[in-house]
N, C-alpha and C positions, 0 to 999 in steps of 0.2 A: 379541527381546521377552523370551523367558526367562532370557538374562543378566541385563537390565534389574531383571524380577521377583528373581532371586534376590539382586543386589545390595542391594534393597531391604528383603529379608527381613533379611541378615548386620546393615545399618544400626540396624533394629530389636530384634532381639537385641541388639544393644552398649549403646542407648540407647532402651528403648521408650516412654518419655513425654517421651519430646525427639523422636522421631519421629513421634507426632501427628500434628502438624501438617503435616508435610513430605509422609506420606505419603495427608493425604487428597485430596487433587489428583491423586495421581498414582492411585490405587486408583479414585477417579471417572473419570479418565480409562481407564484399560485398560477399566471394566467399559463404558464407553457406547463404544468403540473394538472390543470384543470381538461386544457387539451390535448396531451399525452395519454389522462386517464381515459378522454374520448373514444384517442384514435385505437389505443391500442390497449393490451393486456390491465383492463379498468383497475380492478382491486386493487392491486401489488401496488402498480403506479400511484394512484392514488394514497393510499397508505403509506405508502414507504414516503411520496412526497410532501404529505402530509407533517409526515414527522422530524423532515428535513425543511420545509417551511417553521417549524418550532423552534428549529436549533436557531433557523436565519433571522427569527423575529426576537430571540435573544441574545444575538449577539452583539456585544459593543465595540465599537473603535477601541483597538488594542494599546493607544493611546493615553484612554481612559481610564486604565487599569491607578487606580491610587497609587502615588509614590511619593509620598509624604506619611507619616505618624498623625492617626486623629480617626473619627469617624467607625470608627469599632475597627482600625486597623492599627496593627501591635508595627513598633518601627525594623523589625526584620521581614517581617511579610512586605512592608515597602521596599525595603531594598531588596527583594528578589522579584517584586512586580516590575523594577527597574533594570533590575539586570537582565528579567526575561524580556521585556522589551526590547531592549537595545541588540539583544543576540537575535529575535526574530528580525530585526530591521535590519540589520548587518546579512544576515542571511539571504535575506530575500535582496537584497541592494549587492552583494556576491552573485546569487543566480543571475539579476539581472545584466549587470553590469559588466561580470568579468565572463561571466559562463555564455552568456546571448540566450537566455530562457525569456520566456516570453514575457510579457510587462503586463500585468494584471493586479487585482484589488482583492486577491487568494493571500489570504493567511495574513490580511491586516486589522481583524476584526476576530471577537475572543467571547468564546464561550463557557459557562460554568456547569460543569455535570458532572454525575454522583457518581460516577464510575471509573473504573482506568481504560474502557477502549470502548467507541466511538458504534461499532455494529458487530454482529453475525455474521458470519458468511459461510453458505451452505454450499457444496461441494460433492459431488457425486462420481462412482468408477466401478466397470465393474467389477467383481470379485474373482475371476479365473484370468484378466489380462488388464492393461492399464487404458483401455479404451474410456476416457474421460465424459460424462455428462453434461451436458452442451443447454442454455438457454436460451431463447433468441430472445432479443430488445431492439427497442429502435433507438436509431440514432448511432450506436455504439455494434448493432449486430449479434451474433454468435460469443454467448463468453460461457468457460466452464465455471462459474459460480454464481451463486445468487445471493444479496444483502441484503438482511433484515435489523431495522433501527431496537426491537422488540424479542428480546432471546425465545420466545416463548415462540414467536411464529418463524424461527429458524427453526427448532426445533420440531416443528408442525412438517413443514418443507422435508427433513431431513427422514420423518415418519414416513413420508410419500415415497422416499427415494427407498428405502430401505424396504417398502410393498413393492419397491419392480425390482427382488432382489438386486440391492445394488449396494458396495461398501459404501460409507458415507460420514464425511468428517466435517463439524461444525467448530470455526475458528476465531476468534476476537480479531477484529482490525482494528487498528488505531487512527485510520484516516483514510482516505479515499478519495480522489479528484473527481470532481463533475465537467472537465475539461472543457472549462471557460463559458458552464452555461448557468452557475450561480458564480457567487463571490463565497469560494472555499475559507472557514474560519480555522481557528484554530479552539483547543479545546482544555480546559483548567488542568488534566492531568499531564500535558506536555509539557509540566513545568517542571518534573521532576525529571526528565530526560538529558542523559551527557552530551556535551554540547556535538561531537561526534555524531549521537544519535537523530538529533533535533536537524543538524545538516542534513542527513541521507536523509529523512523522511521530508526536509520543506523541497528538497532537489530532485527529490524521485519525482515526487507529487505534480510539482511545479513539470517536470520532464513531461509528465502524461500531460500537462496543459496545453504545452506548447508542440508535442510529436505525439499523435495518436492516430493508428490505421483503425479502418473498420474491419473487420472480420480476420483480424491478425493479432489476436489474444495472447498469444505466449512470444511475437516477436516486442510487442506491446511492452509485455511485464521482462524480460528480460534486458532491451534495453535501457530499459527504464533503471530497472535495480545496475545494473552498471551506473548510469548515470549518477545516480544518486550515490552507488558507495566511491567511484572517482572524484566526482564533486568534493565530498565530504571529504576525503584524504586533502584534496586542495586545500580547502577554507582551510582547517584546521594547520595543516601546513604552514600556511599565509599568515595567519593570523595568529598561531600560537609558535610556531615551529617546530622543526622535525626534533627537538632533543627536549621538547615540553613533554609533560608528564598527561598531559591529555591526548598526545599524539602518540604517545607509549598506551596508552591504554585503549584507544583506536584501534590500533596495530593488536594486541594480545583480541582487541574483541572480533577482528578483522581474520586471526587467525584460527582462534576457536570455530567461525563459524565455516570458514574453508575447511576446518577438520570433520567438523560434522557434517556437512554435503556431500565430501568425498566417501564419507561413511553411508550415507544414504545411498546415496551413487552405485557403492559396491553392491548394497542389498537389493538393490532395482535391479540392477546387472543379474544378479545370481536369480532373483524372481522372474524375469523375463525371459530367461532360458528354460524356465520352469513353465509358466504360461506357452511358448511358442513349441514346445513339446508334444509328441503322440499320448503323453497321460491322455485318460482321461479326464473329465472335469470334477467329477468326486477326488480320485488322486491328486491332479494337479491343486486343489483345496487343501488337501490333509500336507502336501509338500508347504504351500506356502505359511502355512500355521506353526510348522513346523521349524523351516528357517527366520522365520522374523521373531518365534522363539529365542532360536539359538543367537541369532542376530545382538538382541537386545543383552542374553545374557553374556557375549563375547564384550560388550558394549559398556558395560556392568565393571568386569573385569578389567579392562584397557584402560579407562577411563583417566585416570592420573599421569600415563602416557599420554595420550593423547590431545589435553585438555591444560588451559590454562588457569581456566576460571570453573564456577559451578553452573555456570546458566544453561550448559544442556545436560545436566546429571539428570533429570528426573526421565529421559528418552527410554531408558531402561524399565518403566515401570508402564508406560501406556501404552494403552487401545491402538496399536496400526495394522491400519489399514492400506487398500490400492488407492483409496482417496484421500488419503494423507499421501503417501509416496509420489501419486500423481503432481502433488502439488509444488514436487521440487523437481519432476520433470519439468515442469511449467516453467518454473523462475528459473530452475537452473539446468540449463539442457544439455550438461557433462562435456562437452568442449569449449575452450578456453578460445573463442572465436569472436569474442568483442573485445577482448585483451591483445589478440592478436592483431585484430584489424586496427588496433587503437596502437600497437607500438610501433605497426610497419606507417600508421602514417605521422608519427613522430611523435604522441602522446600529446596532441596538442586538443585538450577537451573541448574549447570553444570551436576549432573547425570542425570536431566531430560532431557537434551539435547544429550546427553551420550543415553538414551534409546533410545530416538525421532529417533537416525540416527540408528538404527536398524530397524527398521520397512520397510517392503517391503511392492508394491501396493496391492499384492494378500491376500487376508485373511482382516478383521476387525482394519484396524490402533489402535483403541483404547483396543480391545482385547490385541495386540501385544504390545504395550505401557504400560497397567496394568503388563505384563508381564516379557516385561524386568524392570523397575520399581521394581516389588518384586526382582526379582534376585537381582536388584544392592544392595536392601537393608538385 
C-alpha cells in the first residue's frame, strides 16, 4: 500500500493538475479502505483493499489505450485497442441510456494483468445438506462467499472451511462490482471476450451498481444475472440483429448453458431428497458420492445430445461438491420467476429496471417488484 501511495505522490509532483482527477478515486478509496480496516474485520479489509487500491492506481482512461501504429505497438493490436473501445463505450451508453442503469465512471478506465480473471472466491456448504456458509461484511452484510485478489489466501480461507468439516469450492471471477463505492475498471483479459459476453458481464455488473439490497444475496445475484443475460440479448439484437452470426452464437451459448443448469438442477433435486431423508449422515454421504458419480458419468454419455458447443464437456471429470452445487442454487433458483414476471409485464427491460430501483431491503423484494411492475403497467 505504501509503494502504491508513494507512486502516486512522484505522479503528482510531475503533473499536479493532470493528477486531479486520477487521484481522487484513488485518495477516496485508501481513506474509506483505511477506515473499514478500523472499523471492522482489520486484515482481510485492509489487504484485500490494499490490492484493489493497486489495481485503481494503475488504471488508465480507457481512452488512452494506443490506437495508432508506433511506440512498440504492431498496427492490429491498434485496431483491436479501438474496437474494444468503442464496444465498451457503446455498451455502457446502451445500459445507460436505453436500459435506465445507473450513470457512473465503472468500466471507463483499463487495467493491464497477467492473468485471465480478476480474484478467488471462496465458497462454503455443508456436506450432508445444501445449508450455505455465510460471511458477514459491512456495508453489503451477510454473503455466502468471500474474495481474495491473491490465490494463495483463497486457498488458506478454503483450508479453514474444510477444518469445520465443511464442502468447499474455490472459483475464478472475472469482475465484481463495488456498487458505486470505487470507479469499477475494466481489466486487459476482456479483450478477448464475445461481444455477447462483454454485454452480460458490463450489464450485470453495472445492474449490481444501480439495485443492490443488503442482506439479500441470492435475490441480488439472480436478478442481476437476468439482467445482464436480457440486456445482452437486447444490445446484440439492436445492434447486430436477430439473423447476425453473433446473435446465433448468443443463442447456441444461451442454450448450452440452460442445458446445463437444468442438468445441475435435476442432481440437486435427486441430492436433496437424499440430504432431507431418515439416512443417516455416514449413509446419507456414501449416497451422495455415489449419485454425483453417476451424475457426471450419465453426463459424460449424453453430452452430444444435449450440448452444442464444448465449454461444459470437462463437468464430467471434476471435484463436486455441495459448495459448487449451492452455488447454482444461488444464481439459479430453478423457477423461471423473473422470466415470468418480465413477460406478464410485457418484456419491457427498462420499466423492469424502473421497478427494480424501487424496492427497499425491508419487506419481500419480489413482493415489492410484482408490485411496482403492475403499477408501471
Amino acid at each position: 500500500m505504501l509503494h502504491c501511495i508513494n507512486q502516486c505522490f512522484l505522479r503528482v509532483m510531475r503533473n499536479p493538475a493532470g493528477m486531479l482527477l486520477y487521484l481522487t478515486p484513488v485518495i477516496a478509496a485508501l481513506l474509506l479502505i483505511l477506515g473499514a480496516g478500523l472499523l471492522f474485520s482489520g486484515c482481510y479489509t485492509l489487504k484485500q483493499g490494499a490490492s484493489m487500491l493497486g489495481y485503481l492506481g494503475r488504471a488508465v482512461p480507457l481512452e488512452s489505450l494506443p490506437k495508432t501504429a508506433g511506440e512498440g505497438i504492431a498496427g492490429d493490436e491498434a485496431d483491436e485497442n479501438s474496437r474494444f473501445v468503442e464496444r465498451i463505450q457503446d455498451i455502457r451508453r446502451f445500459a445507460r441510456e436505453e436500459l435506465g442503469l445507473r450513470d457512473t465512471k465503472n468500466y471507463t478506465r483499463y487495467v493491464t494483468i497477467d492473468r485471465d480473471y480478476l480474484a478467488a472466491v471462496v465458497s462454503g456448504a455443508a456436506k450432508d445438506s445444501f445449508t450455505r456458509y455465510e460471511w458477514w461484511f459491512p456495508v453489503v452484510g451477510k454473503a455466502p462467499y468471500k474474495g481474495f485478489f491473491n490465490p494463495e489466501d483463497a486457498r488458506r480461507e478454503g483450508k479453514k472451511l474444510a477444518k469445520k468439516d465443511l464442502d468447499v469450492w474455490i472459483r475464478p471471477v472475472d469482475a465484481f462490482s463495488t456498487l458505486g463505492w470505487f470507479q469499477d475498471p475494466l481489466y486487459s483479459y476482456m479483450r478477448d471476450y464475445p461481444l455477447h459476453a462483454l454485454a452480460d458481464l458490463l450489464i450485470h455488473e453495472l445492474f449490481h451498481a444501480t439495485v443492490f439490497l443488503k442482506g439479500h444475496s441470492q435475490f441480488n445475484e439472480e436478478i442481476a444475472e437476468f439482467a445482464g443475460r436480457e440486456g445482452s440479448r437486447l444490445y446484440i439484437e439492436k445492434r447486430c440483429g436477430a439473423d447476425s452470426e453473433e446473435y446465433r452464437a448468443m443463442l447456441d451459448s444461451a442454450a448450452d448453458s440452460g442445458a446445463f443448469v437444468s442438468f445441475i438442477r435435476e442432481l440437486i433435486l435427486e441430492l436433496d431428497g437424499v440430504y432431507k431423508s431418515d439416512l443417516s449422515r455416514e449413509e446419507k454421504l456414501i449416497q451422495k458420492d455415489g449419485r454425483i458419480k453417476a451424475a457426471q458419468e450419465r453426463f459424460a454419455e449424453e453430452y452430444e445430445s444435449r450440448f452444442r458447443r464444448e465449454n461444459h464437456r470437462g463437468f464430467s471429470k471434476m471435484e463436486i461438491n455441495n459448495a459448487y452445487l449451492e452455488l447454482y442454487r444461488l444464481y439459479y433458483e430453478g423457477s423461471p420467476y423473473f422470466e415470468d414476471i418480465y413477460e406478464k409485464a410485457g418484456r419491457d427491460l427498462p420499466a423492469f429496471i424502473r421497478a427494480a430501483k424501487t424496492i427497499r431491503p425491508r419487506g419481500d423484494p419480489r413482493k415489492q417488484l410484482e408490485a411496482a411492475l403492475g403499477g408501471s403497467r
